[in-house]
Every structure is written in structure tokens, then in C-alpha cells.
C-alpha positions in Angstrom: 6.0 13.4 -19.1 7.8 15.8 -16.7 9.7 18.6 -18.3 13.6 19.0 -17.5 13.5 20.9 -14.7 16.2 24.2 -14.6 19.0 24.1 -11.8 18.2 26.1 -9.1 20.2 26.7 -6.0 18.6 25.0 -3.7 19.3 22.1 -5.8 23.2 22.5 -3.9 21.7 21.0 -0.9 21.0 17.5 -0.2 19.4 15.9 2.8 20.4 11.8 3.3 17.7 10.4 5.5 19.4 7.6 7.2 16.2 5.4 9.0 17.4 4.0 12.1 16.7 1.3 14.2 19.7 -0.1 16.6 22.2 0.9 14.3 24.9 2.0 16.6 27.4 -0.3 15.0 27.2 1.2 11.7 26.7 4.4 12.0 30.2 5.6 12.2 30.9 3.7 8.7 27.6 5.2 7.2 28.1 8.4 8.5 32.0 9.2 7.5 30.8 8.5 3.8 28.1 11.5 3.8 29.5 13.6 1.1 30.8 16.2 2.1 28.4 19.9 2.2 25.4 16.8 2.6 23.5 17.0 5.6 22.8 13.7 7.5 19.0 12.9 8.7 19.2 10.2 11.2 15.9 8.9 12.0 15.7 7.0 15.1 12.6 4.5 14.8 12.7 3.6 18.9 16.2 2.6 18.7 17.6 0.9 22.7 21.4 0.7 21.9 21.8 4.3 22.0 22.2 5.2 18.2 20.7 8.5 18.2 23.3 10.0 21.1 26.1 8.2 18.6 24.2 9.9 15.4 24.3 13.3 17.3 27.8 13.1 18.3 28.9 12.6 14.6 27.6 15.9 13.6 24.3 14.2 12.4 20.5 16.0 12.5 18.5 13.4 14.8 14.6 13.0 14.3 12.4 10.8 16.4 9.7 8.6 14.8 7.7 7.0 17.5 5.3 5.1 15.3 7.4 2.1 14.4 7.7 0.8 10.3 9.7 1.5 7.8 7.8 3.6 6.2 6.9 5.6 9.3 10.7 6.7 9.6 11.3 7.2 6.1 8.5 9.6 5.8 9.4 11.2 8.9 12.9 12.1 6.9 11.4 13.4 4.2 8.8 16.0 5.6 12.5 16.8 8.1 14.2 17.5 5.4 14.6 21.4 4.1 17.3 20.5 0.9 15.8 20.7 -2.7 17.0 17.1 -3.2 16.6 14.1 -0.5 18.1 11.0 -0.8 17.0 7.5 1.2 20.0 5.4 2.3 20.0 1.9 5.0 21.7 2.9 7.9 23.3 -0.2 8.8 26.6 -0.3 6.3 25.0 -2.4 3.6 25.3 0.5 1.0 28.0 3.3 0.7 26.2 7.0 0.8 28.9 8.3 -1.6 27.5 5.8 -4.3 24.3 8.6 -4.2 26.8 11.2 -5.7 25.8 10.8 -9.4 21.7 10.1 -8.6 22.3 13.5 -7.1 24.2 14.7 -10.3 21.5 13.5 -12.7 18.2 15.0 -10.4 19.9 18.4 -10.1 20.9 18.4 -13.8 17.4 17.7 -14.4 18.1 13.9 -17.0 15.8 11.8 -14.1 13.4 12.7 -11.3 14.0 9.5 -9.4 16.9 7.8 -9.4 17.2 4.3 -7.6 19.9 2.1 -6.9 20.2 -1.3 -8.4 21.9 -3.6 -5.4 24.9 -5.7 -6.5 25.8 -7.9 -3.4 29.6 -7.8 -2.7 30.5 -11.3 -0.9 28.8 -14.5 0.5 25.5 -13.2 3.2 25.4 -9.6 1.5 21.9 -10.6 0.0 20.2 -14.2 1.5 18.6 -15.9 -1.2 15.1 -15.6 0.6 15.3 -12.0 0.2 16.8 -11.7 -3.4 13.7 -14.4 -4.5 11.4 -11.9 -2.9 12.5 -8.5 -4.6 12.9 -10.3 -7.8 8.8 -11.7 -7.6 8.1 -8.3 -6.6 10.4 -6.0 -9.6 8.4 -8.6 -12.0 4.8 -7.7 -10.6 6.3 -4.2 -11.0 7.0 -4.2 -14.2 3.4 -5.5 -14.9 1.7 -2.9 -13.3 4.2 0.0 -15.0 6.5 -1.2 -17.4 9.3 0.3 -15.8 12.6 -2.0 -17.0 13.8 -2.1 -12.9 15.8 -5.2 -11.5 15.4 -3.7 -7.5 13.5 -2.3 -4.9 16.5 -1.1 -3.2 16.5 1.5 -0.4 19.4 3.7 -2.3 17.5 7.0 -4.4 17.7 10.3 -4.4 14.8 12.5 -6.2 13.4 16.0 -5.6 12.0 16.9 -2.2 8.7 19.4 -3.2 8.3 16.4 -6.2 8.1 13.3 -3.5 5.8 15.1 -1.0 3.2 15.5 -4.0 3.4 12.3 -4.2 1.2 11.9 -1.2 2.8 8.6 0.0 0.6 7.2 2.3 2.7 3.5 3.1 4.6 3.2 6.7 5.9 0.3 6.5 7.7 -2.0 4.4 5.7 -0.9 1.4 6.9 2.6 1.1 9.8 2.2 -0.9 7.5 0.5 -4.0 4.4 3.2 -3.6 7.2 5.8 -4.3 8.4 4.1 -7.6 4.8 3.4 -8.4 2.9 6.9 -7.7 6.0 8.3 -9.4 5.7 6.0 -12.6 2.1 7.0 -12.7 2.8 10.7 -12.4 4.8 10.4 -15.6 8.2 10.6 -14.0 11.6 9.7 -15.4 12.9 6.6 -13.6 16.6 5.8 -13.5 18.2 2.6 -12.3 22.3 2.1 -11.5 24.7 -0.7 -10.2 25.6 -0.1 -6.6 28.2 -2.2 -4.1 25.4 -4.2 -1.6 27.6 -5.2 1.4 26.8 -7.5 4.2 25.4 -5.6 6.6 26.7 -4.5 10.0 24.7 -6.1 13.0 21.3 -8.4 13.0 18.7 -7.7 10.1 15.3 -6.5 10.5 14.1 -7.4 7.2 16.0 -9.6 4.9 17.8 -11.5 6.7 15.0 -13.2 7.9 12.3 -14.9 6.4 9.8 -13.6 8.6 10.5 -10.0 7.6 10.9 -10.8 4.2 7.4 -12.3 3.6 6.6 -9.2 5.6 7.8 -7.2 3.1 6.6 -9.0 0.3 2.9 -8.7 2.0 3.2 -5.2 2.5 4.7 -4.6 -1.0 1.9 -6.8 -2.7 -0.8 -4.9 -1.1 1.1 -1.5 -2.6 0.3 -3.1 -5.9 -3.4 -3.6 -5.2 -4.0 -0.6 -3.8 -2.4 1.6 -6.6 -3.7 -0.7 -9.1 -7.5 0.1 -7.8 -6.5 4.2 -7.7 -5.0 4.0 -11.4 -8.1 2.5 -11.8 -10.4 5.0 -10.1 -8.9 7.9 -12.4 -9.4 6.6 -16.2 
């Protein structure tokens, strides 16, 4: 188990890595609600609608990710990122960035090493059933595989920067989210899980709001399982 970790100041400064992909509706929403002293990472993923000149003109740090996946731009964030604490957040209005305050609070403080928001949707379309039926088959095969008591795969967390890049995540597309929570669980790390506001997001979805990206994600995510399954494996 990880020891608690002592404050340091670097643990003042928090990057938000926002991935991006034609998000030009939302981003003014997402990006007035960056706490404020919180720096703003938004990664364009080959966006057309001319959401990294709006992300730039909002005061936020743009990186380009030409390899196209989720994944891809999330990782892309994180090796950006120069804060001692990152924190992953949709960039299309479906979740509040001010709502990462406390998983910031309880990282620095040093009572969790990842802490992961549990979505709550807020009104009728914020979460299509397809989508909520795929993250709950997945948080069960998780719980399997780590018995970790988590209800979500959610996008919202926030956990040391150094600690997630030794997690060598490999994933660039829709399975990165679940080989962080899983490399992490393995590594012995505290895991933390809170309520957050899940809105209906702003513009078309990528993912869930189709069922051809979620069974995309559920493919990816499954194969996560496997593969960290057969790596568990490799080291006893």
C-alpha cells in the first residue's frame, strides 16, 4: 500500500486536461469553470470546427494530438502537463471542472492517490441507457478483476502526475480510462469514488451517445481487462 504522501508545493498546481474533439460549443462553459490558479490543457484530437483557436482565446494551453483515440489525447495531456497534480475532465459540458476541487483536496492532502468521479446524470438524455448498461457490465468485470467497490468509469479524476506516468499506460483509445484504475489498483493505490452532476452534453456524442461507440468502448475496455489480467498474471 502507498504511504501518505507529504504536501509539497508543487502539489499548489494543477493541470485539467480537457481532450477535445469539435468541442467549440462547450468550451466556453467548460472553460469559465477551471478553478481559478488551475491551468487548462486543451487537447485538440483533429478537431474541424475550430475549437483549438476558441480554446486559445480563452486563456487555455493548446496541445495537438494527431493520432486520433481517446486515449491518444488523454495521454498526450498528461506527458504536457508540468503540475504535481493532473486532473482528466470531458470537454463537451457533460461534467462541471469545479466538481474536481475536493479530488484535488484529498490527492494533495495525501487521504487517496486516484480519485474518480462517480457520474450522477442530471435530466432526461444526460446518460442513454445503452451507455449506462455498458459501464455498469464493465464496473462489475472490474470489480472481479480488483475488488475495487467502484459504480463508474467516468472521465472526471484527478491523481498525481510523476505517480500516473509510472503507471506506463499504454491504451489510446477508449480503454485508457480503465487501464489507469486497473494498473493503479495493482500498484496498491488508494482508490476513491464521489457523486458528481453528469449533464447532457453540449453538441453530437462521440461515444455514448451512440451505440456504435459504446460497444466500441466496451470492446476496447474488455480487452484492458484481458490484457492486465495476463500481466498480473505474468508477475506472481
Amino acid at each position: 500500500m502507498r504511504s501518505v504522501t507529504t504536501p509539497s508545493p508543487a502539489d499548489q498546481e494543477v493541470d485539467v486536461v480537457l481532450p477535445c474533439l469539435n468541442e467549440a460549443e462547450a468550451l466556453p462553459w467548460v472553460l469559465e469553470r477551471i478553478p481559478p490558479g488551475w491551468r487548462a490543457l486543451v487537447v485538440d484530437n483533429g478537431s474541424t470546427d475550430g475549437s483549438a483557436d476558441i480554446a486559445r482565446a480563452l486563456g487555455a494551453r493548446v496541445v495537438h494530438e494527431e493520432r486520433r483515440g481517446f486515449g491518444a489525447a488523454c495521454h498526450a495531456g498528461l506527458t504536457a502537463a508540468t503540475a504535481g497534480i493532473v486532473c482528466f475532465c470531458d470537454c463537451d459540458a457533460s461534467l462541471d471542472p469545479g466538481d474536481l476541487v475536493p479530488f484535488v483536496r484529498e490527492v494533495a492532502g495525501g487521504s487517496a492517490d486516484l480519485v474518480l468521479g462517480r457520474r450522477r446524470p442530471q435530466g432526461r438524455g444526460a446518460w442513454p441507457a445503452h451507455a449506462r448498461a455498458g459501464n455498469l457490465a464493465l464496473t462489475r468485470m472490474l470489480r472481479r478483476r480488483t475488488g475495487l467497490r467502484l459504480h463508474d468509469l467516468g472521465p472526471l479524476r484527478a491523481a498525481r502526475r510523476e505517480h500516473l506516468l509510472g503507471l506506463d499506460l499504454t491504451d489510446r483509445r477508449s480503454g485508457y480510462p480503465l487501464q489507469m484504475v486497473v494498473r493503479a489498483a495493482d500498484a496498491g493505490w488508494r482508490i476513491a469514488e464521489h457523486d458528481v452532476p453528469y449533464l447532457p452534453r453540449t453538441g453530437a456524442s462521440k461515444v455514448t451517445g451512440t451505440w456504435r461507440g459504446t460497444w466500441q468502448a466496451v470492446r476496447d475496455m474488455s480487452r484492458v481487462l484481458t490484457e492486465t489480467a495476463a500481466e498480473q498474471g505474468a508477475r506472481l
